[in-house]
Each structure stands twice: as structure tokens, then as C-alpha cells.
PyMOL Python script that loads the backbone (N, CA, C, O; Angstrom):
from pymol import cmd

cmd.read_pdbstr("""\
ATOM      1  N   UNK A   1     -10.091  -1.882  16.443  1.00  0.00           N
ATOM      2  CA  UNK A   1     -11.175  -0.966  16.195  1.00  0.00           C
ATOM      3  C   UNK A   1     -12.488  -1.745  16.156  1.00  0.00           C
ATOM      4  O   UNK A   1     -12.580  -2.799  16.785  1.00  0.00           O
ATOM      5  N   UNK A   2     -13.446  -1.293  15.482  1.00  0.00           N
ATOM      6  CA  UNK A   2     -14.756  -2.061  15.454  1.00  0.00           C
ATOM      7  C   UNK A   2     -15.241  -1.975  13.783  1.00  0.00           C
ATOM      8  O   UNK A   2     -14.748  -1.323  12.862  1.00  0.00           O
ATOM      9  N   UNK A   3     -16.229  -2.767  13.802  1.00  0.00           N
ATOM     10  CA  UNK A   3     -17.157  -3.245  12.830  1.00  0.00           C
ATOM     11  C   UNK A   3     -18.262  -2.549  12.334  1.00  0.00           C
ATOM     12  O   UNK A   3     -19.141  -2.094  13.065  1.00  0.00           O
ATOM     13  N   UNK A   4     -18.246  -2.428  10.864  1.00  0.00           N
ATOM     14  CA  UNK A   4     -19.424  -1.767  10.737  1.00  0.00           C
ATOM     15  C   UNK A   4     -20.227  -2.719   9.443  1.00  0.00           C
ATOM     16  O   UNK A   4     -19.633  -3.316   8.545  1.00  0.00           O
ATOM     17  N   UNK A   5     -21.479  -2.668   9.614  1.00  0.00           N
ATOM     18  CA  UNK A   5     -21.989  -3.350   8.468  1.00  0.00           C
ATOM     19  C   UNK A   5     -23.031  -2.398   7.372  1.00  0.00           C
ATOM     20  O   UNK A   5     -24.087  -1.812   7.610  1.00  0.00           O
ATOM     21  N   UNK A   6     -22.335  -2.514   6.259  1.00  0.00           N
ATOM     22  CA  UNK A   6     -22.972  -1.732   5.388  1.00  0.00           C
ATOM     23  C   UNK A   6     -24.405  -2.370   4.262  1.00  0.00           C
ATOM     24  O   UNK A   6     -24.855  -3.445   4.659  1.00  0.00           O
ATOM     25  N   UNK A   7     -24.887  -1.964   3.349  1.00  0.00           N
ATOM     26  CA  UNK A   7     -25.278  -2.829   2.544  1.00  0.00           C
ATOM     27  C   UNK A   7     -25.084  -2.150   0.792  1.00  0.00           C
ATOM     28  O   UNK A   7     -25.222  -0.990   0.405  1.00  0.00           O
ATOM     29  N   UNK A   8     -24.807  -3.106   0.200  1.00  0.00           N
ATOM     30  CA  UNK A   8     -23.869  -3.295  -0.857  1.00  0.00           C
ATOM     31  C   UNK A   8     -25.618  -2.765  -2.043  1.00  0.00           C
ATOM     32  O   UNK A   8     -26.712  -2.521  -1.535  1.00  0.00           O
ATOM     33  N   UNK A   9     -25.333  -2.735  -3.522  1.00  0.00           N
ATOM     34  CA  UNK A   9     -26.143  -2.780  -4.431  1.00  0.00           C
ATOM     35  C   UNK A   9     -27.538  -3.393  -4.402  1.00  0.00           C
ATOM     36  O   UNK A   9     -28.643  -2.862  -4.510  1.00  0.00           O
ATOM     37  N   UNK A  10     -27.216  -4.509  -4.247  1.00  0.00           N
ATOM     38  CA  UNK A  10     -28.010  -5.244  -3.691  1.00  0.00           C
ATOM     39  C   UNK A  10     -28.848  -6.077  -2.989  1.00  0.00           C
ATOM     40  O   UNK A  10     -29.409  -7.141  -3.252  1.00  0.00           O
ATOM     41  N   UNK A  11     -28.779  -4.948  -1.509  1.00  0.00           N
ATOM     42  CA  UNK A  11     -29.205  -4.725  -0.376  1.00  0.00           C
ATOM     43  C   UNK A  11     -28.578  -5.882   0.548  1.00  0.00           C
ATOM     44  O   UNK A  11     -29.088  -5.931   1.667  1.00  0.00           O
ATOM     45  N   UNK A  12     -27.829  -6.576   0.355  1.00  0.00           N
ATOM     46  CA  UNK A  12     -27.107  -7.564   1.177  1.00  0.00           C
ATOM     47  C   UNK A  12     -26.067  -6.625   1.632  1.00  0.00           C
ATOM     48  O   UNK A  12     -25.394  -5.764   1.066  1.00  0.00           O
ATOM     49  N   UNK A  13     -26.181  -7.199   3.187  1.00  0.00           N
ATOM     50  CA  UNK A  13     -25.349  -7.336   4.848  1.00  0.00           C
ATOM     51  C   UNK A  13     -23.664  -6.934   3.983  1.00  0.00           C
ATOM     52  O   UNK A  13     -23.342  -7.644   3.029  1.00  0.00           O
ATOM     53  N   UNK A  14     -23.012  -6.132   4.295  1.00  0.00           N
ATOM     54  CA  UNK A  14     -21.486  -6.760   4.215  1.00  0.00           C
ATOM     55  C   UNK A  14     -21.180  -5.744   5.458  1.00  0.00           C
ATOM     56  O   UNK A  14     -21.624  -4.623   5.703  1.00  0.00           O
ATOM     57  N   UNK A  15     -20.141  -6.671   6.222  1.00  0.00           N
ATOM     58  CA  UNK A  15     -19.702  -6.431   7.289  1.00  0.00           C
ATOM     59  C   UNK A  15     -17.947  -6.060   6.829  1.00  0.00           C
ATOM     60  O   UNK A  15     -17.330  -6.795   6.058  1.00  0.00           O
ATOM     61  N   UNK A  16     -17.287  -4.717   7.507  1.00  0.00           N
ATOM     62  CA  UNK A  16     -16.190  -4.352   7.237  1.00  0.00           C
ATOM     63  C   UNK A  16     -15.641  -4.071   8.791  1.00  0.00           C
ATOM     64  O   UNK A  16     -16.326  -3.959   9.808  1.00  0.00           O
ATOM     65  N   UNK A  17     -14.315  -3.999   8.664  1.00  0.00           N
ATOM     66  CA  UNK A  17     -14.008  -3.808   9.994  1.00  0.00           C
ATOM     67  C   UNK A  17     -13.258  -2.279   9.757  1.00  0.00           C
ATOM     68  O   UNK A  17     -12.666  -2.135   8.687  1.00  0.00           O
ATOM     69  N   UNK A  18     -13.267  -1.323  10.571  1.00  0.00           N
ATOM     70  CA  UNK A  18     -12.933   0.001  10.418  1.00  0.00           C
ATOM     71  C   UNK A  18     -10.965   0.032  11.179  1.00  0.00           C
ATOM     72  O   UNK A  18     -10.555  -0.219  12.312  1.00  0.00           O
ATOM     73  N   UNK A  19     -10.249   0.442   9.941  1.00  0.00           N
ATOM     74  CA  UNK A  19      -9.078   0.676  10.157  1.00  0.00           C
ATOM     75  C   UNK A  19      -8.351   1.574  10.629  1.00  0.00           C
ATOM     76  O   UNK A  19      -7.188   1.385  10.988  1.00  0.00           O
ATOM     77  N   UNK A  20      -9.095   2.912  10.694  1.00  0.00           N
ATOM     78  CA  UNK A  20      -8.896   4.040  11.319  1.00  0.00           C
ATOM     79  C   UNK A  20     -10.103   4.736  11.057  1.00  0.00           C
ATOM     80  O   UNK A  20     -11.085   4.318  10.443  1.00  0.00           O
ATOM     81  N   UNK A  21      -9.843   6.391  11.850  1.00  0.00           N
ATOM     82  CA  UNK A  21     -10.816   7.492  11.554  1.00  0.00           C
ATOM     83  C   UNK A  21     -10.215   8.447  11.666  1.00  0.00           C
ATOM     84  O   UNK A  21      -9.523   8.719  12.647  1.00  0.00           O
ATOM     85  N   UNK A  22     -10.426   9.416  10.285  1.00  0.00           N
ATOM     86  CA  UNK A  22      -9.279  10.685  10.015  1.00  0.00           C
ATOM     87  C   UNK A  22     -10.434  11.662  10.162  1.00  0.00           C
ATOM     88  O   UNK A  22     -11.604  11.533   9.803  1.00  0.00           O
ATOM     89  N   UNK A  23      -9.757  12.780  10.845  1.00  0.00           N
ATOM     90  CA  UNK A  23     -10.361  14.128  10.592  1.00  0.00           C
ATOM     91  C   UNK A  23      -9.466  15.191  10.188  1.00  0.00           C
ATOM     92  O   UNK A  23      -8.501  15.756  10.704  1.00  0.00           O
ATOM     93  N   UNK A  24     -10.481  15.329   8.443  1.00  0.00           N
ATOM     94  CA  UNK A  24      -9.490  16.399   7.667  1.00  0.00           C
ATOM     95  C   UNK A  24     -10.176  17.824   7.278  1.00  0.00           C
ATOM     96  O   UNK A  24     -10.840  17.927   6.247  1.00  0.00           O
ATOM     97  N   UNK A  25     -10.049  18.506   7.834  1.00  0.00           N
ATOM     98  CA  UNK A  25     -10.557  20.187   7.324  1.00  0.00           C
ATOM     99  C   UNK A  25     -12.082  19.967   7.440  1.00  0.00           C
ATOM    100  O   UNK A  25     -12.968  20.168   6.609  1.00  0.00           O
ATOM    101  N   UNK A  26     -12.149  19.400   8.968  1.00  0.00           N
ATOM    102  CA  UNK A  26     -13.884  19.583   9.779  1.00  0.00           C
ATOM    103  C   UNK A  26     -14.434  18.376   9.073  1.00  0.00           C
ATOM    104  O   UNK A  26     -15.662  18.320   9.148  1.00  0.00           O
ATOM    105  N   UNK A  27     -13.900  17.448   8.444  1.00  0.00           N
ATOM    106  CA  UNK A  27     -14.819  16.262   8.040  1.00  0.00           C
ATOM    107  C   UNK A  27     -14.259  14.771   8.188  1.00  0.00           C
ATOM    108  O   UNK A  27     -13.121  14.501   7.804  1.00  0.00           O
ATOM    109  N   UNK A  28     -14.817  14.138   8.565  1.00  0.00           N
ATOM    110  CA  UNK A  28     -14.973  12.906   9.676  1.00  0.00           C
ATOM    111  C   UNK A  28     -14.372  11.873   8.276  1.00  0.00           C
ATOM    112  O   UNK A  28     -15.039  12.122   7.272  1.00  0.00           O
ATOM    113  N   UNK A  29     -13.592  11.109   8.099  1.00  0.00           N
ATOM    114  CA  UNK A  29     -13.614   9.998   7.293  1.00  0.00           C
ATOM    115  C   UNK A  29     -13.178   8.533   8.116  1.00  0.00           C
ATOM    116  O   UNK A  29     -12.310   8.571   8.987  1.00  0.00           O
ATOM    117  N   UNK A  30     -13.969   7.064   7.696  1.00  0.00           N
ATOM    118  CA  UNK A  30     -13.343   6.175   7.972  1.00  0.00           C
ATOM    119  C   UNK A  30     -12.911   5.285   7.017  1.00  0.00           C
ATOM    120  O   UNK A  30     -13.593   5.009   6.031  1.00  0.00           O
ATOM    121  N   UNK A  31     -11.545   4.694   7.296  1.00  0.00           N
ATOM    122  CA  UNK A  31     -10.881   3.950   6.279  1.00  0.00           C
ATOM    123  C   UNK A  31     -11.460   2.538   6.267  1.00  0.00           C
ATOM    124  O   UNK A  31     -11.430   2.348   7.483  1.00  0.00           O
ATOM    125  N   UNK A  32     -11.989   1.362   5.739  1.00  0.00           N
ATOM    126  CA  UNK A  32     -12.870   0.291   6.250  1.00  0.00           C
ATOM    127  C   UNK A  32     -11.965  -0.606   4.922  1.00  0.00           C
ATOM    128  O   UNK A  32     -11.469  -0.228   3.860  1.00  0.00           O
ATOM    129  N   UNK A  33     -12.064  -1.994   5.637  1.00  0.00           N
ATOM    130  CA  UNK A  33     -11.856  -3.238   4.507  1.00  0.00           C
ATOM    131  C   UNK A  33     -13.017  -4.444   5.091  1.00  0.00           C
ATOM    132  O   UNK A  33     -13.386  -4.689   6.240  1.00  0.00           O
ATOM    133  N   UNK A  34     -13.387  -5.039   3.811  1.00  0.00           N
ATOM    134  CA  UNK A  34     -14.720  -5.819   4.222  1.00  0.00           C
ATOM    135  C   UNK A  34     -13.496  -7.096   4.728  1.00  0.00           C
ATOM    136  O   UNK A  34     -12.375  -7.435   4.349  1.00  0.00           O
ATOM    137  N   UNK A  35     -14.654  -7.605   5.988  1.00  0.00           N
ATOM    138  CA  UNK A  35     -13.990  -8.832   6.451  1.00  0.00           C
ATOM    139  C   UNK A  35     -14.093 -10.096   6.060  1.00  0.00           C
ATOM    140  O   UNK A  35     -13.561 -11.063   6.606  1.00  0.00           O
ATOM    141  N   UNK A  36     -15.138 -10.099   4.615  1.00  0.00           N
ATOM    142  CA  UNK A  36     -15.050 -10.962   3.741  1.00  0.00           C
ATOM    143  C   UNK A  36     -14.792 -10.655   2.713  1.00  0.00           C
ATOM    144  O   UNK A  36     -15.501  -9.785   2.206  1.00  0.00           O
ATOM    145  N   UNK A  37     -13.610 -11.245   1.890  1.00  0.00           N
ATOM    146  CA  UNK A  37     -13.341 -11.152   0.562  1.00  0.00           C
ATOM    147  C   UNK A  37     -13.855 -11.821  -0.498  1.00  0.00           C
ATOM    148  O   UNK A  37     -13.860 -13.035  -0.293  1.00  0.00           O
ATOM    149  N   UNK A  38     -14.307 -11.486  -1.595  1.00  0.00           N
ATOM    150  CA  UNK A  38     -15.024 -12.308  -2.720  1.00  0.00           C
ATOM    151  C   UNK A  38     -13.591 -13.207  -2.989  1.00  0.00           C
ATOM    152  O   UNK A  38     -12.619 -13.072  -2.247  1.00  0.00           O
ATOM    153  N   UNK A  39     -13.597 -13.935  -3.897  1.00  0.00           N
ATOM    154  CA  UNK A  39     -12.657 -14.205  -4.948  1.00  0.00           C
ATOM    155  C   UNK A  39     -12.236 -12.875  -5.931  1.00  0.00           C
ATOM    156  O   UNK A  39     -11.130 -12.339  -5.991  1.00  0.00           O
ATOM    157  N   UNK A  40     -13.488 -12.511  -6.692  1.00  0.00           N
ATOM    158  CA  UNK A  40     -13.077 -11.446  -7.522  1.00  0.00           C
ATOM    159  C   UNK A  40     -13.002  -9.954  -6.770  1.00  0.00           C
ATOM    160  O   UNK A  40     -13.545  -8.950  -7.229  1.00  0.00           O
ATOM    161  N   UNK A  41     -12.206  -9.992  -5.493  1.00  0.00           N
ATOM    162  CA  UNK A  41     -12.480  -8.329  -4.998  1.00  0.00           C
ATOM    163  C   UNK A  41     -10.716  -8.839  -4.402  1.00  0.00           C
ATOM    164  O   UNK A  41     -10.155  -9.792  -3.862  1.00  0.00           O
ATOM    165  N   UNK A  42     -10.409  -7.463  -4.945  1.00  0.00           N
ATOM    166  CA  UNK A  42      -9.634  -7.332  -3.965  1.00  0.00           C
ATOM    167  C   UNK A  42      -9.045  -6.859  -2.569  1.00  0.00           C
ATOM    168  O   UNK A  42      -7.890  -6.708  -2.169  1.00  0.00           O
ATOM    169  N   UNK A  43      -9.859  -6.743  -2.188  1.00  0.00           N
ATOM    170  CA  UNK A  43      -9.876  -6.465  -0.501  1.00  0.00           C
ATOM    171  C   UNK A  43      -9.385  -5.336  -0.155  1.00  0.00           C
ATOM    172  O   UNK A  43      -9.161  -5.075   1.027  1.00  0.00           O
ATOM    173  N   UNK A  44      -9.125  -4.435  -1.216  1.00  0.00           N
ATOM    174  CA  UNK A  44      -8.530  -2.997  -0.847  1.00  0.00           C
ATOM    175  C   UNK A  44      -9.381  -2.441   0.149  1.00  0.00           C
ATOM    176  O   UNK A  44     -10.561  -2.782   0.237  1.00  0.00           O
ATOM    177  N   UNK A  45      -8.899  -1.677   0.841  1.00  0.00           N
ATOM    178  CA  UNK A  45      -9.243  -0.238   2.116  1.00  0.00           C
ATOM    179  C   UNK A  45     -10.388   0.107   0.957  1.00  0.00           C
ATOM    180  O   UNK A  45     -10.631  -0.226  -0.203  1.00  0.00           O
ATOM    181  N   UNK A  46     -10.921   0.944   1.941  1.00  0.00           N
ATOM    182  CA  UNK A  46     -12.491   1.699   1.316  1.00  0.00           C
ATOM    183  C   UNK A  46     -12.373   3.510   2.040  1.00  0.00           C
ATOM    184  O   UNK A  46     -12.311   3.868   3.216  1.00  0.00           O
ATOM    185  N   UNK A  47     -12.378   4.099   1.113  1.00  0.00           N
ATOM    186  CA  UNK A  47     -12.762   5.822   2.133  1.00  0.00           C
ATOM    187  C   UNK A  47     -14.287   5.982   2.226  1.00  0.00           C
ATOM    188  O   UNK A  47     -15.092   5.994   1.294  1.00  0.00           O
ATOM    189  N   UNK A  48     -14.502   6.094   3.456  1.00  0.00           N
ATOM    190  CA  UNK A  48     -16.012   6.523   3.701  1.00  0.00           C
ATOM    191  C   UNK A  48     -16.015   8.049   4.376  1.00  0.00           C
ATOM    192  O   UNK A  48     -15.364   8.375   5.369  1.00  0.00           O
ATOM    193  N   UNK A  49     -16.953   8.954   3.557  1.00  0.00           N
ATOM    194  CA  UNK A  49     -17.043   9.798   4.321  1.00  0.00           C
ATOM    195  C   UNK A  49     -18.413  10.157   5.297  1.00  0.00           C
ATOM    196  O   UNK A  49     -19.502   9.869   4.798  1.00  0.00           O
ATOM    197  N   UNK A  50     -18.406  10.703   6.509  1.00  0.00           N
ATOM    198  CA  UNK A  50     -19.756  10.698   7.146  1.00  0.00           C
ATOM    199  C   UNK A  50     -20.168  12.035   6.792  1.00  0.00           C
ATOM    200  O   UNK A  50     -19.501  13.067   6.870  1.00  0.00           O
ATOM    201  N   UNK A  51     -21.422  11.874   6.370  1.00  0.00           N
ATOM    202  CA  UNK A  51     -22.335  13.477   5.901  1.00  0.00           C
ATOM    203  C   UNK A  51     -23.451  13.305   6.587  1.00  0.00           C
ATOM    204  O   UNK A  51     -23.366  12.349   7.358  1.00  0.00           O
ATOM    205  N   UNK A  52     -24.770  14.026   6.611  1.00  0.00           N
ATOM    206  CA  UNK A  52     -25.944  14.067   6.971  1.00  0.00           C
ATOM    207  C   UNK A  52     -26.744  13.988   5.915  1.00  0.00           C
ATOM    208  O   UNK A  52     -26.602  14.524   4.815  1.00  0.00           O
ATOM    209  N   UNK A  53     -27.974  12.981   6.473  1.00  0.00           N
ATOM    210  CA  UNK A  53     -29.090  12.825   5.498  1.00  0.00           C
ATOM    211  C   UNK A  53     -29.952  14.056   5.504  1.00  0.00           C
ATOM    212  O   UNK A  53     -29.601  14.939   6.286  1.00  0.00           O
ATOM    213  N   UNK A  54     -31.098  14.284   4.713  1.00  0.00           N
ATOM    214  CA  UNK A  54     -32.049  15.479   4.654  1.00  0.00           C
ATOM    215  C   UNK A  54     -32.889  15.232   6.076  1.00  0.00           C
ATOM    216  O   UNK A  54     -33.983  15.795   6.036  1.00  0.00           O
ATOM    217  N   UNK A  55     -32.615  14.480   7.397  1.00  0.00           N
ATOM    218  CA  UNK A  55     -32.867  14.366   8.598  1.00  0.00           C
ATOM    219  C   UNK A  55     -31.915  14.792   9.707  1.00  0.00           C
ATOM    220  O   UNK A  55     -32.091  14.791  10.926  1.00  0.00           O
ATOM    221  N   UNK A  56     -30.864  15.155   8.982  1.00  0.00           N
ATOM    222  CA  UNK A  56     -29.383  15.603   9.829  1.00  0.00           C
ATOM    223  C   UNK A  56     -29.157  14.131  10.294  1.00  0.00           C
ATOM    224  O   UNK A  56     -28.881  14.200  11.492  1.00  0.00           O
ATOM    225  N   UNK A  57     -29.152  13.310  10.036  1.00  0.00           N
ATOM    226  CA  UNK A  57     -28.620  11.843  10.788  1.00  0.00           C
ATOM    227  C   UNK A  57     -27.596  11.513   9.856  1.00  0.00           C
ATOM    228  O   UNK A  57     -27.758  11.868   8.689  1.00  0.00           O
ATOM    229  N   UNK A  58     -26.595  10.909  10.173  1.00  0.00           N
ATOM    230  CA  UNK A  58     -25.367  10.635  10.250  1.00  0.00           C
ATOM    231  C   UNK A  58     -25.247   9.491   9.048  1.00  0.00           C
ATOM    232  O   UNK A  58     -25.359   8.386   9.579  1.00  0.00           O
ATOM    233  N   UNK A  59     -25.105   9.404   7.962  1.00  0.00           N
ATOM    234  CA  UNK A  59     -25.112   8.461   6.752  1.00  0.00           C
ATOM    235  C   UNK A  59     -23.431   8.380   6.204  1.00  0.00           C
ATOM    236  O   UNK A  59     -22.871   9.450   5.965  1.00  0.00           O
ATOM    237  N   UNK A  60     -22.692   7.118   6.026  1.00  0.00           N
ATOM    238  CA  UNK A  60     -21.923   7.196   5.191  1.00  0.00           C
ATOM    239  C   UNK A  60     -21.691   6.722   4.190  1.00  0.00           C
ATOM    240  O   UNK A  60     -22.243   5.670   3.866  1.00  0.00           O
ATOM    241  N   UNK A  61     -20.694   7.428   3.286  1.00  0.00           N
ATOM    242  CA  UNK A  61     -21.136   7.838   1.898  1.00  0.00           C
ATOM    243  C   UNK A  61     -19.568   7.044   1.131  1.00  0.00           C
ATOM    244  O   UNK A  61     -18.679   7.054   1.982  1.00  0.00           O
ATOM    245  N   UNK A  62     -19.240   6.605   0.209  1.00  0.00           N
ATOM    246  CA  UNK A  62     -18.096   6.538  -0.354  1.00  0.00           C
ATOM    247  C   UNK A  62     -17.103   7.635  -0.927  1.00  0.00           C
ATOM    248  O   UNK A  62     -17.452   8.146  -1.992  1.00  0.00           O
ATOM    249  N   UNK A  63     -16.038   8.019  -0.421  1.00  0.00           N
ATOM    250  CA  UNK A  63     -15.268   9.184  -1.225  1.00  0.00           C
ATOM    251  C   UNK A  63     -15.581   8.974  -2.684  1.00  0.00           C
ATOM    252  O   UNK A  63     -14.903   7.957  -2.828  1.00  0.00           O
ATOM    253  N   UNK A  64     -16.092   9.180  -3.838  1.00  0.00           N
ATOM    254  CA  UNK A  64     -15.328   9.062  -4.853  1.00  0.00           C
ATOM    255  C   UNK A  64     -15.006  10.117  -5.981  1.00  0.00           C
ATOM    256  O   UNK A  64     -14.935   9.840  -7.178  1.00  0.00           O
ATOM    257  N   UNK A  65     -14.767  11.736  -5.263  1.00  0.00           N
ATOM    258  CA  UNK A  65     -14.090  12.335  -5.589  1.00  0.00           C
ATOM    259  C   UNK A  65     -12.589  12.441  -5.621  1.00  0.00           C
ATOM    260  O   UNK A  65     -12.112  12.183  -4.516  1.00  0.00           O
ATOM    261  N   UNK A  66     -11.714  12.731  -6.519  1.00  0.00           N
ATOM    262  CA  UNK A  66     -10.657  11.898  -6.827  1.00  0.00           C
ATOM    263  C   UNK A  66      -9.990  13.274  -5.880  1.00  0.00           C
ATOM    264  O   UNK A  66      -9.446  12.898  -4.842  1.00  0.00           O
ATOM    265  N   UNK A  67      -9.981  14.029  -5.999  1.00  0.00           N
ATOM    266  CA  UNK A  67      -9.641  14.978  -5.252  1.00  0.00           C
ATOM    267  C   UNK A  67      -9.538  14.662  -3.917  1.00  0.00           C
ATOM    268  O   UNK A  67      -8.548  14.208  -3.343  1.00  0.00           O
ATOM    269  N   UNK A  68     -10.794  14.970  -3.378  1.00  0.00           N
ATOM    270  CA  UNK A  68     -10.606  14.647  -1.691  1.00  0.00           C
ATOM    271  C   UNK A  68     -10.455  13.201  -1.332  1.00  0.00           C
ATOM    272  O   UNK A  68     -10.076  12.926  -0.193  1.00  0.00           O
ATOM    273  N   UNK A  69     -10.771  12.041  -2.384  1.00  0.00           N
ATOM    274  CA  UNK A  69      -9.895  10.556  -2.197  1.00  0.00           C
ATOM    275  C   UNK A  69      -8.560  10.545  -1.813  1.00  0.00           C
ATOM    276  O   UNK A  69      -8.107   9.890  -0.875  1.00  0.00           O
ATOM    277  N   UNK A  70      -7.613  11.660  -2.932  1.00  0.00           N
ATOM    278  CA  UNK A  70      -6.433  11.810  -2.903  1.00  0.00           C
ATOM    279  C   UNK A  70      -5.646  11.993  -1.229  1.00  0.00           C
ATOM    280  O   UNK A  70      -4.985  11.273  -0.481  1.00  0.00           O
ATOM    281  N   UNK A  71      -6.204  13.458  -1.217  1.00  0.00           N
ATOM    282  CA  UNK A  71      -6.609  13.890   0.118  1.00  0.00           C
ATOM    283  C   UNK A  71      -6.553  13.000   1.248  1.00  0.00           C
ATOM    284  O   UNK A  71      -5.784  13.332   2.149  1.00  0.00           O
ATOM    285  N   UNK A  72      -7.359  11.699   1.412  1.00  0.00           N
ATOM    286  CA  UNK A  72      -7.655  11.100   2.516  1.00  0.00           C
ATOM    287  C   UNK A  72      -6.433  10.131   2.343  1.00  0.00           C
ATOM    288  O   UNK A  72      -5.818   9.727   3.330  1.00  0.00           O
ATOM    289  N   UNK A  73      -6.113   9.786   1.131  1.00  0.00           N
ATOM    290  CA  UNK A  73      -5.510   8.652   1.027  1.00  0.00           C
ATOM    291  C   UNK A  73      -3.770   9.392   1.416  1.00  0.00           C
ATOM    292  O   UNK A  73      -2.918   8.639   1.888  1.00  0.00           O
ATOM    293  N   UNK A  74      -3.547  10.394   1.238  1.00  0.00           N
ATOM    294  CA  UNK A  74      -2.613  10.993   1.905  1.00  0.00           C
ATOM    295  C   UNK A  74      -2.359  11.113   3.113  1.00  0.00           C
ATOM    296  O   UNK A  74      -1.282  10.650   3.488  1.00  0.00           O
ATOM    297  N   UNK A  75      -3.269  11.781   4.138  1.00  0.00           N
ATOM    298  CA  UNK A  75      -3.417  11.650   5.499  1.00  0.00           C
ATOM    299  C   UNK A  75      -3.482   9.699   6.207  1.00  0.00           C
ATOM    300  O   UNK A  75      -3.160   9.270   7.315  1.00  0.00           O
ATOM    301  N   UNK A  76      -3.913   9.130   5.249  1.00  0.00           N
ATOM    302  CA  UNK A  76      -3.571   7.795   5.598  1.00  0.00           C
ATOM    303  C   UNK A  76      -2.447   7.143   5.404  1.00  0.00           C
ATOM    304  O   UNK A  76      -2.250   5.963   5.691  1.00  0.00           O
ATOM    305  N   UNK A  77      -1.316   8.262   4.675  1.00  0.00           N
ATOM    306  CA  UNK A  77      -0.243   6.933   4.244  1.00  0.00           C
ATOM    307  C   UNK A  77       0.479   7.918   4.978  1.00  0.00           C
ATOM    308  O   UNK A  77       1.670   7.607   4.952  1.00  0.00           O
ATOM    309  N   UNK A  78       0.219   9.361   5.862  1.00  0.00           N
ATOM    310  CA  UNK A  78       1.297   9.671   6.661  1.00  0.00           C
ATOM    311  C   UNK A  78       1.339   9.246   7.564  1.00  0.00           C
ATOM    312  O   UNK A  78       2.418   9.088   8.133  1.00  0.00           O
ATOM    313  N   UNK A  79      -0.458   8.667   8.385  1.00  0.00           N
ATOM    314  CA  UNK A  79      -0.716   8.368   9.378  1.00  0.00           C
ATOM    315  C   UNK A  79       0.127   7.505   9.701  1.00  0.00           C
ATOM    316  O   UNK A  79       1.045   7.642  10.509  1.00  0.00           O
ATOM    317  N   UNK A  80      -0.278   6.148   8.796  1.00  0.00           N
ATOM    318  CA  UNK A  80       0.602   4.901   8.946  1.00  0.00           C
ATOM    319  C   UNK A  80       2.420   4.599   8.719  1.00  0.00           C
ATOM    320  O   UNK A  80       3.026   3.643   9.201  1.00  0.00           O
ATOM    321  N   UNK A  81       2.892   5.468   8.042  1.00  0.00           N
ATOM    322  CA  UNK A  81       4.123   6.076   7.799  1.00  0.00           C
ATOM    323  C   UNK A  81       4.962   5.803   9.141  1.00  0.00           C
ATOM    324  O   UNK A  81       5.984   5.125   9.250  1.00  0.00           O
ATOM    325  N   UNK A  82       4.237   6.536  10.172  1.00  0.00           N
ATOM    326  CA  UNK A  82       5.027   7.103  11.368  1.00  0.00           C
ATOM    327  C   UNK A  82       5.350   5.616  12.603  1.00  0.00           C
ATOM    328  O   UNK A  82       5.969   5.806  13.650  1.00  0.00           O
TER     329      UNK A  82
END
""", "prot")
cmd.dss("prot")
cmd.show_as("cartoon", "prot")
cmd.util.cbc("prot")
cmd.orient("prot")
């Protein structure tokens, strides 16, 4: 897949590489792990979802509704399942 680079809290570069892209009930998610690991991170998958800014342009956002997290993280463990 390809690379995307985000920026973190404090406006520094982090580059992730994108593991898939799910589409669940009309909304776009990508699964991402950064391609650098801290020491203190554990390198888990990331859910990103894509929404629109107040420009309609294309921004992504972190799931962290536990609900539709659940959700994604389901469609990802059937995906990979198979």
C-alpha cells in the first residue's frame, strides 16, 4: 500500500504506512501503523476516519468513538481472517 504522513501534537512529520482501506455504511476508514516506533509506543494499527473540513476537503480524523472503533476493528479482523 502507500504512505501517509500525518502530524502528531506537536506539529512534527510522522510518517505511517496505510494497511488497508475499509468502507463501512458510506464511510471511508484507513487502518495505518507509524513506520517509526518510539521506544515507549507500541506500534499498534491506528483507525482513521476520512470526513470533510468546513471547505469540504478531505481531512483525517482518529476513530475514537468506541462504538464505531469497535465497528472498524471488526470489519478488520474479518477482513484479515479470510
Amino acid at each position: 500500500m502507500e504512505n501517509v504522513v500525518l502530524y502528531d501534537e506537536m506539529g512534527n512529520e510522522v510518517e505511517f504506512e496505510v494497511v488497508t482501506k475499509l468502507e463501512i455504511e458510506d464511510n471511508e476508514y484507513f487502518i495505518v501503523v507509524p513506520l517509526e516506533r518510539l521506544e515507549n509506543e507500541d506500534g499498534e494499527a491506528i483507525a482513521l476516519k476520512v470526513d470533510k473540513d468546513d471547505k469540504g476537503e478531505e481531512v483525517l480524523t482518529v476513530v475514537d468513538d468506541d462504538d464505531e472503533f469497535n465497528m472498524v476493528a471488526e470489519a478488520y479482523e474479518i477482513l484479515f481472517s479470510e
